[in-house]
Residue frames as a rotation matrix with the C-alpha (Angstrom) as fourth column:
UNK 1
0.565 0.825 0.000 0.00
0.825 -0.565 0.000 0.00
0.000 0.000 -1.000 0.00
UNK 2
0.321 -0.473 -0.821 2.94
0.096 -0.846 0.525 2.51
-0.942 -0.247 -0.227 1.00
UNK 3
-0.456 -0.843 0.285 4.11
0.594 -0.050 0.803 2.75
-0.662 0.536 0.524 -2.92
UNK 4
-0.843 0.185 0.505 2.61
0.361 -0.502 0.786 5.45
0.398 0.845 0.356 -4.17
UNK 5
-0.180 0.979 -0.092 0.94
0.852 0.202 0.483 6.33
0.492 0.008 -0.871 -1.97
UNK 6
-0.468 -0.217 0.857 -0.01
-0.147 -0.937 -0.318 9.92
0.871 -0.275 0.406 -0.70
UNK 7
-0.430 0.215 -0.877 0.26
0.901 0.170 -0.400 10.52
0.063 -0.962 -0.266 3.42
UNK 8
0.108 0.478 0.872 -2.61
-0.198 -0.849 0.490 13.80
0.974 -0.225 0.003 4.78
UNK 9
-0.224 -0.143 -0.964 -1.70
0.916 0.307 -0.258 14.37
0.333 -0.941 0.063 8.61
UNK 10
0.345 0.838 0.423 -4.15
0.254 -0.517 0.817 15.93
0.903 -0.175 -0.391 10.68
UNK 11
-0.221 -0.541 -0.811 -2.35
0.910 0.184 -0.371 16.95
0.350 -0.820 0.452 13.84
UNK 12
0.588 0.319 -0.743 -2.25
0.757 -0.542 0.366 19.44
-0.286 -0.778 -0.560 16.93
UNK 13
0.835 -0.356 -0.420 0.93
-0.343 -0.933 0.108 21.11
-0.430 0.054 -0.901 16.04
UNK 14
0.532 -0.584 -0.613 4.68
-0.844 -0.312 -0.436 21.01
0.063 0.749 -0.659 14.98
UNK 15
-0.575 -0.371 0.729 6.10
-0.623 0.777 -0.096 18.39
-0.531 -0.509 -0.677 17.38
UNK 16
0.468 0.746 0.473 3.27
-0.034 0.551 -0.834 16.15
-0.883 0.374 0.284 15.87
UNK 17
0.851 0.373 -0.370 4.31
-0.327 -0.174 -0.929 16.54
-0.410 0.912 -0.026 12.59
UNK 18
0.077 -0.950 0.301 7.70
-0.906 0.059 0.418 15.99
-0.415 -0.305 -0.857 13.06
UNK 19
-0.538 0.397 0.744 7.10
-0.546 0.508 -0.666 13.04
-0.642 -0.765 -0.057 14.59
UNK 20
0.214 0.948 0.235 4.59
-0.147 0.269 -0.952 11.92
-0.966 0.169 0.197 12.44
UNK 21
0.859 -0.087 -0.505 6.39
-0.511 -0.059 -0.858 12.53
0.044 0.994 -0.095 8.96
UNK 22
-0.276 -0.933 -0.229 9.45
-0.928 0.321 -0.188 10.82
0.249 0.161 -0.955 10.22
UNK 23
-0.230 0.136 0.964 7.60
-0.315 0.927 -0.206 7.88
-0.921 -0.351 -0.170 11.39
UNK 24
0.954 0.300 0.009 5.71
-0.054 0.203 -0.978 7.90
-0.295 0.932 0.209 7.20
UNK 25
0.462 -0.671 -0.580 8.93
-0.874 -0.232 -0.427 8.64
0.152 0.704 -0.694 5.61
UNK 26
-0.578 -0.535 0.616 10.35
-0.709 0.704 -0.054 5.08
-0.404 -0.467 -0.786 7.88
UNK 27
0.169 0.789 0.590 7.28
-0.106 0.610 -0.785 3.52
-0.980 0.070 0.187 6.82
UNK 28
-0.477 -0.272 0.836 8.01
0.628 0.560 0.541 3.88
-0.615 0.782 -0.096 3.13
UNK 29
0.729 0.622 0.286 5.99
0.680 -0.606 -0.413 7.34
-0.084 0.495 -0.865 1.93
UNK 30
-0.288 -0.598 0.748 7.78
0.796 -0.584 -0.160 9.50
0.532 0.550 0.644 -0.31
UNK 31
-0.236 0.109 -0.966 8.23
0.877 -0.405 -0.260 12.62
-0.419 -0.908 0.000 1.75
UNK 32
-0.988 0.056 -0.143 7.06
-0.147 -0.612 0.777 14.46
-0.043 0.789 0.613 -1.48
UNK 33
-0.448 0.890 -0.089 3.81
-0.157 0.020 0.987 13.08
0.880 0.456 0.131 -0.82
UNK 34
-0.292 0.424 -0.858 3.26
0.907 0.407 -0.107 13.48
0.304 -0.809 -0.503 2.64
UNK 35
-0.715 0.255 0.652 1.14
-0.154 -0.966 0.209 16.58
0.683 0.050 0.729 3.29
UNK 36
-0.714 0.199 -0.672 0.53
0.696 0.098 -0.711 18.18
-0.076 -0.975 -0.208 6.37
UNK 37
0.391 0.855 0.341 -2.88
0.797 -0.500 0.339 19.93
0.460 0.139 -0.877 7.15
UNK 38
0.005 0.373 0.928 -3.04
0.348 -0.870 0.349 23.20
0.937 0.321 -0.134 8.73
UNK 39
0.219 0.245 -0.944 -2.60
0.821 0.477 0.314 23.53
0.527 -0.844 -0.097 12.40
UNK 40
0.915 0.046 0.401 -2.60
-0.140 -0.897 0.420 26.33
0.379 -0.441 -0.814 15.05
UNK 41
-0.145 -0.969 0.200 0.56
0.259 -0.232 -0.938 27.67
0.955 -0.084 0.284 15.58
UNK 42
-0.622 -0.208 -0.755 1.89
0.778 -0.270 -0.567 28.32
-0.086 -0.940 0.330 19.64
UNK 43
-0.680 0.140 -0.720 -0.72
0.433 -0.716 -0.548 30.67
-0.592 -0.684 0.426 21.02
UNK 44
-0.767 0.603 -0.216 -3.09
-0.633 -0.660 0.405 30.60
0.102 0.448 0.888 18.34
UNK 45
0.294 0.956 -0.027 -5.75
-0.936 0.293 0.194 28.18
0.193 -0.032 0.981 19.73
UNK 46
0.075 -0.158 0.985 -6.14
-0.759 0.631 0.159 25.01
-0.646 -0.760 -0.072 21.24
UNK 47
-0.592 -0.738 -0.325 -4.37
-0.767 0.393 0.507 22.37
-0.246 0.549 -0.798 19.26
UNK 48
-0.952 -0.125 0.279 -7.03
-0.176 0.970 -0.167 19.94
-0.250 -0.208 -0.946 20.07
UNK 49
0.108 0.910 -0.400 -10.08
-0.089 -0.392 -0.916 21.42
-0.990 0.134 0.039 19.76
UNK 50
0.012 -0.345 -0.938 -8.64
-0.620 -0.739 0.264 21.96
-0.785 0.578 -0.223 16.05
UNK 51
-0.944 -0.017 -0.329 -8.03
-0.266 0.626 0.733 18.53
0.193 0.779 -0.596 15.10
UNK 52
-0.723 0.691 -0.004 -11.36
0.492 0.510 -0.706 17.65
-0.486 -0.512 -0.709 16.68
UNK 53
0.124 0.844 -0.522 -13.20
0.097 -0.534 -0.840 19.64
-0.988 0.054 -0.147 14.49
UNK 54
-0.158 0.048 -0.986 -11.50
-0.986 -0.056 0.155 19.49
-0.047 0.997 0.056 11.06
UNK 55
-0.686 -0.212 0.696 -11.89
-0.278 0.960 0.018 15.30
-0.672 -0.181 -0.718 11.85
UNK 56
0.084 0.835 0.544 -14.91
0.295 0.501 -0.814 14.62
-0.952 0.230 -0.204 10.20
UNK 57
0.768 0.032 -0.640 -14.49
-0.558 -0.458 -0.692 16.73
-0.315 0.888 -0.334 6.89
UNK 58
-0.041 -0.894 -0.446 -10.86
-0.995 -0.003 0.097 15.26
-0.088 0.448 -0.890 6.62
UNK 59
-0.448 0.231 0.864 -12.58
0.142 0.972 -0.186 11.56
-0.883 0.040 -0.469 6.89
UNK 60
0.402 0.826 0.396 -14.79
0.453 0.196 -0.870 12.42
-0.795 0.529 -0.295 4.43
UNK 61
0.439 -0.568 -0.696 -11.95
-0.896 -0.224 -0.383 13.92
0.062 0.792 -0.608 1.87
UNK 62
-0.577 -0.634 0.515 -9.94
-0.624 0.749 0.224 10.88
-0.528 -0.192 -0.828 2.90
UNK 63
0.192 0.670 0.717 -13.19
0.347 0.637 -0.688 8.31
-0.918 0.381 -0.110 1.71
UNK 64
0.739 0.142 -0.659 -13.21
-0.513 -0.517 -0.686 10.72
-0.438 0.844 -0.309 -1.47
UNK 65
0.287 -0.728 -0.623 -9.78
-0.958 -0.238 -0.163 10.13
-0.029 0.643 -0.765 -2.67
UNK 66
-0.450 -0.587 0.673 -9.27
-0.650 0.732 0.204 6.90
-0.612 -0.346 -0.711 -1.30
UNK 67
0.267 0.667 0.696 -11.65
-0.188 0.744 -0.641 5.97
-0.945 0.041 0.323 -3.84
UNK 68
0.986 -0.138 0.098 -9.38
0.068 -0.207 -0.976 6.83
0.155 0.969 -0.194 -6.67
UNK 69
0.221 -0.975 -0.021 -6.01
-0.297 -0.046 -0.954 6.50
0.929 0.217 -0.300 -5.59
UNK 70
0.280 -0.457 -0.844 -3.69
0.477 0.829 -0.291 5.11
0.833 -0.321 0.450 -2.76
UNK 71
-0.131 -0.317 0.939 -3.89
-0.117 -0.936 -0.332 6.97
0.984 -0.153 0.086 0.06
UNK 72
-0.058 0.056 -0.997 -3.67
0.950 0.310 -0.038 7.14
0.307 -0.949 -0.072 4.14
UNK 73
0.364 0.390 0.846 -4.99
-0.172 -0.864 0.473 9.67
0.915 -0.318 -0.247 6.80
UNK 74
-0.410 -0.139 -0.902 -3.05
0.816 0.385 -0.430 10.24
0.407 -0.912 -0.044 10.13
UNK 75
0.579 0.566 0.588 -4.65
-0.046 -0.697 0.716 11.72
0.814 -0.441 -0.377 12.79
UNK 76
-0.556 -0.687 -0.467 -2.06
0.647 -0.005 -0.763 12.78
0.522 -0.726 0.447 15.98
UNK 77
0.452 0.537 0.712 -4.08
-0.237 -0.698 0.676 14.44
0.860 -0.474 -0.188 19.08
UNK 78
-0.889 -0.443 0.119 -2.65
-0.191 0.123 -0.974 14.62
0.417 -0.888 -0.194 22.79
UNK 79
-0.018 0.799 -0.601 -5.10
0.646 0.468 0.603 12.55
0.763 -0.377 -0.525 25.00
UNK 80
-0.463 -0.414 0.784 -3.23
-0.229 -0.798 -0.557 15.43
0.856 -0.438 0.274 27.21
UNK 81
-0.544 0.384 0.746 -5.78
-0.792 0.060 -0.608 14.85
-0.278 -0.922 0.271 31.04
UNK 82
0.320 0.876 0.360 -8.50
-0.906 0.394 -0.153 12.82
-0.276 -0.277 0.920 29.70
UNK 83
0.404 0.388 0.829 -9.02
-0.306 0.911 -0.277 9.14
-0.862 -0.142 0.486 28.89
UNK 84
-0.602 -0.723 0.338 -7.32
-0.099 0.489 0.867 7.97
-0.792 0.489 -0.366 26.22
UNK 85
-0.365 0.822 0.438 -10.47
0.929 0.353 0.110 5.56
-0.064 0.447 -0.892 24.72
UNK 86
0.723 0.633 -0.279 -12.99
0.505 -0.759 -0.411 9.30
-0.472 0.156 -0.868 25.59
UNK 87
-0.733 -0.503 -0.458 -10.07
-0.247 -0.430 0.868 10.91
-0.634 0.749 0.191 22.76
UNK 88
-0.981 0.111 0.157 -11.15
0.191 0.466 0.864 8.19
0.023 0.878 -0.478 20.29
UNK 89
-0.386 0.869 -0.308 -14.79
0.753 0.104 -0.650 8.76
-0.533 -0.483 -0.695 21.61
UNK 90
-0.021 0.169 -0.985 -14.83
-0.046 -0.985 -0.168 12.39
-0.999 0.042 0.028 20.76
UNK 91
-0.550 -0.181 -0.815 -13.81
-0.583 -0.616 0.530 11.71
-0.598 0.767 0.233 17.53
UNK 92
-0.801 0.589 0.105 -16.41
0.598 0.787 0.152 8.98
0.007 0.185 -0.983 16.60
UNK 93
0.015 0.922 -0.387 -19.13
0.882 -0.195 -0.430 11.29
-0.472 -0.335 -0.816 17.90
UNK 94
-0.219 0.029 -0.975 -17.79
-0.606 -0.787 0.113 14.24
-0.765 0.616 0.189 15.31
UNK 95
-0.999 -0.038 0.000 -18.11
-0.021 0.539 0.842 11.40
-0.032 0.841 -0.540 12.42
UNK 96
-0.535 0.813 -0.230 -21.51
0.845 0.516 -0.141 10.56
0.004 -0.270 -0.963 13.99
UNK 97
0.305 0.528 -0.792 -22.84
0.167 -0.849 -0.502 14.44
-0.938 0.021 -0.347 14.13
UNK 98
-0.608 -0.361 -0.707 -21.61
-0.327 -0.697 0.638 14.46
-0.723 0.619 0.306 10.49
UNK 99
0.481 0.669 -0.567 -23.71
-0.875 0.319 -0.365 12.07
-0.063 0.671 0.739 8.83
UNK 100
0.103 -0.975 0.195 -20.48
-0.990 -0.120 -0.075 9.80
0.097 -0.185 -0.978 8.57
UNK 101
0.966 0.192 0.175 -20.05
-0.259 0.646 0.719 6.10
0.025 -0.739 0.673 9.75
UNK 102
0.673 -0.711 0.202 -17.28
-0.215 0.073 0.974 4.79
-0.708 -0.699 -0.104 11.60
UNK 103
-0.110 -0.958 -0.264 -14.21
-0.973 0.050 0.224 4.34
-0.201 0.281 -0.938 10.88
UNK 104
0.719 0.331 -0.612 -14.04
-0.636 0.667 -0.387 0.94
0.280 0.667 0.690 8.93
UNK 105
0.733 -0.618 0.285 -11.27
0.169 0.571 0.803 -1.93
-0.659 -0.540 0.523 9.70
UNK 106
0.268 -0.566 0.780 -10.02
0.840 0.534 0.099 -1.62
-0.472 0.628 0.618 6.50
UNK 107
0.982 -0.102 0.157 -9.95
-0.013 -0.874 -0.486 2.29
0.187 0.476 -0.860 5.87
UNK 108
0.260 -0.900 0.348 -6.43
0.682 -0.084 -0.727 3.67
0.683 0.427 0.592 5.66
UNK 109
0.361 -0.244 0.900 -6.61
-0.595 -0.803 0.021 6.22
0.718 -0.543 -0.436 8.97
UNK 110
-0.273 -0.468 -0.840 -4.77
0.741 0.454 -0.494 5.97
0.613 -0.758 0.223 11.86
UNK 111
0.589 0.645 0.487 -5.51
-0.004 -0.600 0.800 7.74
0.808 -0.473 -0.350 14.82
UNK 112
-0.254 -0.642 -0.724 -2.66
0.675 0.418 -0.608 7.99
0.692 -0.643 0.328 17.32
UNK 113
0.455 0.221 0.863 -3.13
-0.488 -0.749 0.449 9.77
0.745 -0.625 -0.233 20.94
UNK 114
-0.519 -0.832 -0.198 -0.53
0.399 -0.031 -0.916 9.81
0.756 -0.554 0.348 23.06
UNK 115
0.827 0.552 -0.104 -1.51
0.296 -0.271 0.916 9.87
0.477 -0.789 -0.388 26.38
UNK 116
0.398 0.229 -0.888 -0.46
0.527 -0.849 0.017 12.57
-0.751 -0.475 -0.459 28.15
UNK 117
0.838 0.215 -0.501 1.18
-0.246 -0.670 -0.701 14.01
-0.486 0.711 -0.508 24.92
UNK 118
0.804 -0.373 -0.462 3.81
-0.286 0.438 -0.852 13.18
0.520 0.818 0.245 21.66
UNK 119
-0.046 -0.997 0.061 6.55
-0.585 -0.023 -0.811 13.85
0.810 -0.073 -0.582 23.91
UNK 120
0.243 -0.203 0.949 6.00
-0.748 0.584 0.317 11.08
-0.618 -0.786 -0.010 26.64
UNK 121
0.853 -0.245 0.461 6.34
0.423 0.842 -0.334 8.34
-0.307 0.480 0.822 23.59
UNK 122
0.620 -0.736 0.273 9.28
-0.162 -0.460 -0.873 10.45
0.768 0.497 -0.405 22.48
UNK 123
0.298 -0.664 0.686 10.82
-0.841 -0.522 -0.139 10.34
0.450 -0.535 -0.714 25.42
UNK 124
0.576 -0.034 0.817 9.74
0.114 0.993 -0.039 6.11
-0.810 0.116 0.575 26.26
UNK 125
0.956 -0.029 0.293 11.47
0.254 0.584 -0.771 5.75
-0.149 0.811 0.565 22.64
UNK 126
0.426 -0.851 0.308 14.53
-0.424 -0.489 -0.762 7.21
0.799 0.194 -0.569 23.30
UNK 127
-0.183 -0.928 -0.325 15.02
0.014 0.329 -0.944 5.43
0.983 -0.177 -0.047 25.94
UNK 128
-0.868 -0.475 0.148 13.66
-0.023 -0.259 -0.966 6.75
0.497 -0.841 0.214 29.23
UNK 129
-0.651 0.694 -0.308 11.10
0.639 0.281 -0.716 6.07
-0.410 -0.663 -0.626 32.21
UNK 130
-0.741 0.589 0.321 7.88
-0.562 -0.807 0.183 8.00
0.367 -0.045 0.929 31.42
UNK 131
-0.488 0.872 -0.031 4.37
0.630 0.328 -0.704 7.30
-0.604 -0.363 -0.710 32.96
UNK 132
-0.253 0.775 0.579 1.06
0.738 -0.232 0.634 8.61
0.626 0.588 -0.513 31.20
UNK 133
0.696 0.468 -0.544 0.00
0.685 -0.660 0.309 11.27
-0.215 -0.588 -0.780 34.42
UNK 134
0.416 -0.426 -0.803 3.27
-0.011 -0.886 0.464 13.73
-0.909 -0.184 -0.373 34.19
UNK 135
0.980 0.035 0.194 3.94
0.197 -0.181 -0.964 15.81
0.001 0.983 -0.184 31.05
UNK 136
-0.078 -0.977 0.199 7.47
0.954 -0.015 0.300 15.75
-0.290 0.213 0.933 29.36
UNK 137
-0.264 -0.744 -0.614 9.39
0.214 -0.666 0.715 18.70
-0.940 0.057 0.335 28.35
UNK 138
0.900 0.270 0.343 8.60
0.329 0.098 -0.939 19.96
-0.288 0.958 -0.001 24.85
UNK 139
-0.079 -0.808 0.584 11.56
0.750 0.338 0.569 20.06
-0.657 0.483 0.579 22.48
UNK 140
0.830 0.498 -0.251 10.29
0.390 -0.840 -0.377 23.58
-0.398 0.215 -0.892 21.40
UNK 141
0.709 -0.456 -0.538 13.22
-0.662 -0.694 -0.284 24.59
-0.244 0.558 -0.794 18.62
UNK 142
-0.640 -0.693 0.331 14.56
-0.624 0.721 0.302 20.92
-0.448 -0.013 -0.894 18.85
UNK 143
0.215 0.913 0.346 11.48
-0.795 0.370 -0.481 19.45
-0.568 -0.172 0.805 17.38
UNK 144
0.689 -0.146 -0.710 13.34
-0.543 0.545 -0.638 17.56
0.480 0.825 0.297 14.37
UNK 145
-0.011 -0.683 0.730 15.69
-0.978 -0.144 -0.150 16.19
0.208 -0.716 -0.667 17.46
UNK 146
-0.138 0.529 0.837 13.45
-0.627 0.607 -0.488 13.71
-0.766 -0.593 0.248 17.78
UNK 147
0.281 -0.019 -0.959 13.94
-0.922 0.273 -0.276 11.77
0.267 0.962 0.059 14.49
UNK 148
-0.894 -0.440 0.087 15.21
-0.391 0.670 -0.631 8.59
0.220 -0.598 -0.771 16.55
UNK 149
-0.853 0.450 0.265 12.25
-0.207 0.175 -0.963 8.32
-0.480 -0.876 -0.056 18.03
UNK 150
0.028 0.749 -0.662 10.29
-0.820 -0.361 -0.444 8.31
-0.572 0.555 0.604 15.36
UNK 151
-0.083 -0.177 -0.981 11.85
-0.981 0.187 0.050 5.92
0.175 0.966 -0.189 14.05
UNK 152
-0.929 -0.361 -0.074 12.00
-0.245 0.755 -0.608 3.47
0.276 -0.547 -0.790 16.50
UNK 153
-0.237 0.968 0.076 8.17
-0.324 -0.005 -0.946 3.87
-0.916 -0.249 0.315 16.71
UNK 154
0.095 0.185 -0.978 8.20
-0.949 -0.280 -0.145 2.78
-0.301 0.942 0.149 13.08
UNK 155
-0.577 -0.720 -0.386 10.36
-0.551 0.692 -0.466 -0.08
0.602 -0.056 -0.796 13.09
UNK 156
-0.922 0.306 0.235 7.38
-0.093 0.416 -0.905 -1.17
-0.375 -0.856 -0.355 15.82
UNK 157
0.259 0.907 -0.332 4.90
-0.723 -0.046 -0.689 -0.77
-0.641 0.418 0.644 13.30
UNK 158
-0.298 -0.442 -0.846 7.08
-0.744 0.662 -0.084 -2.69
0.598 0.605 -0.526 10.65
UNK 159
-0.553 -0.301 -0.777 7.18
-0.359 0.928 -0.104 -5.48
0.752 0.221 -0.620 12.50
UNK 160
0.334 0.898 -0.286 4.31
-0.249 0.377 0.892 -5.70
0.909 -0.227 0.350 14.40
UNK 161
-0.038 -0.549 -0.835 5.91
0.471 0.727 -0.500 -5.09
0.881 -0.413 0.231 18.19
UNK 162
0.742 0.403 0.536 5.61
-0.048 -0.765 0.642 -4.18
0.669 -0.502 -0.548 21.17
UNK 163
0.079 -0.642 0.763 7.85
-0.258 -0.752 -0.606 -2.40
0.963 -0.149 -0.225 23.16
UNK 164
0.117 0.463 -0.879 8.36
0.584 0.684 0.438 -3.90
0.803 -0.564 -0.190 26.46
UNK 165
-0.518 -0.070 -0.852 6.99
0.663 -0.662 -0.349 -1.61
-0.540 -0.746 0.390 29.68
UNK 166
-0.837 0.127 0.532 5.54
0.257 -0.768 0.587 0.80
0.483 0.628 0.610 26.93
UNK 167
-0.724 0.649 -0.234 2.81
-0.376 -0.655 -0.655 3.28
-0.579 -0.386 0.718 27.69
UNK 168
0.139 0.808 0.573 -0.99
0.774 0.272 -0.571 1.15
-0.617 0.523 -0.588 26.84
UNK 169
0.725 0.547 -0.419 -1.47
0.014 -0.619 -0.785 4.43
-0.689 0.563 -0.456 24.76
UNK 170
-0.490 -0.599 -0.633 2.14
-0.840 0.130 0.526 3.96
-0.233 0.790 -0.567 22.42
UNK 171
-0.808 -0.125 0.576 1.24
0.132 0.914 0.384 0.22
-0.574 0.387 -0.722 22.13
UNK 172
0.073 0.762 0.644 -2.24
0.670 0.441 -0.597 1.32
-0.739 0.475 -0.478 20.73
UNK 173
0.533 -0.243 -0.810 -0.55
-0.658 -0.721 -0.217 3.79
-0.532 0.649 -0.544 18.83
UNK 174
-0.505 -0.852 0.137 1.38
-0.436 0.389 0.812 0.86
-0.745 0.350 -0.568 16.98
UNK 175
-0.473 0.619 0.627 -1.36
0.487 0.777 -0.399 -0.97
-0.734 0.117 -0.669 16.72
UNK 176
0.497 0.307 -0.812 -3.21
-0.157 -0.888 -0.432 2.57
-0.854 0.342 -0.393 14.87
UNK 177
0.013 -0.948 -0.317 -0.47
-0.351 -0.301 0.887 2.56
-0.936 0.099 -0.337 12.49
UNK 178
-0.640 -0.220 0.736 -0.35
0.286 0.821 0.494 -0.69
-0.713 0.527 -0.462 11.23
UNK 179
-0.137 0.627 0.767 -3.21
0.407 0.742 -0.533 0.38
-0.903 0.239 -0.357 9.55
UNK 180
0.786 0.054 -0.616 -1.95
-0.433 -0.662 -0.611 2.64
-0.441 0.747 -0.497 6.99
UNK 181
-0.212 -0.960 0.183 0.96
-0.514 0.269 0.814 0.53
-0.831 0.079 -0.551 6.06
């Protein structure tokens, strides 16, 4: 699926994206054809709220194209306080106020949410202790630092592993993955 195919990533902000294009680009997507949406820049609105509201339209361009050409939708939100699962919730219930139906098994989106936020799996993948309740450091002017980490979250999608000790929310972020591969 990853040859030729074009990558649309919905995300909170830059760190995300990072992140996110270095994990596609590991995955096998020409980094000529990975295109990032729009997102609020530091201090211009809430990062989440953002993807949580362009979600449904960008399923329903995603359904469009996928119906003519090879193509995958990631979706990167910080579960940041709440529930993990009441993330994925939220964004079911924008599909569901759109007309929508669910996500399929076999559609091409991923959905990853990092619980408490990109940088605790950034920081588990590099190497160090993190827990899901206290927030890591952000990497604010280092954001492409994190290319390691990305990758090593890839390499876990490749081959269909799981990280031992990992944060439930990376392992269902692997799991997320797989399905754009």
């Amino acid at each position: 699926m990853v040859d030729g195919a074009q990558a649309v990533v919905l995300c909170e902000g830059l760190q995300d994206w990072v992140f996110v294009r270095r994990t596609l680009m590991t995955l096998g997507y020409d980094a000529r054809r990975i295109r990032v949406l729009p997102y609020p820049h530091d201090g211009q609105g809430a990062g989440e709220q953002h993807v949580r509201e362009q979600y449904a339209r960008e399923v329903r361009s995603h359904r469009s194209r996928a119906a003519r050409m090879k193509t995958a939708l990631v979706v990167h939100t910080d579960a940041d306080t709440k529930a993990v699962q009441e993330r994925y919730e939220s964004l079911e219930r924008q599909l569901d106020g759109a007309g929508l139906a669910p996500r399929d098994a076999h559609e091409t989106i991923a959905v990853l949410i990092p619980k408490r936020n990109t940088e605790t799996w950034i920081r588990f993948l590099d190497g160090h202790t993190v827990d899901e309740v206290t927030p890591c450091p952000k990497f604010t002017g280092h954001e492409s630092d994190t290319w390691r980490a990305a990758e090593t979250f890839a390499v876990h999608v490749k081959n269909a592993t799981s990280p031992a000790q990992a944060p439930p929310s990376l392992l269902r972020g692997i799991q997320e993955s797989r399905r754009i591969l």
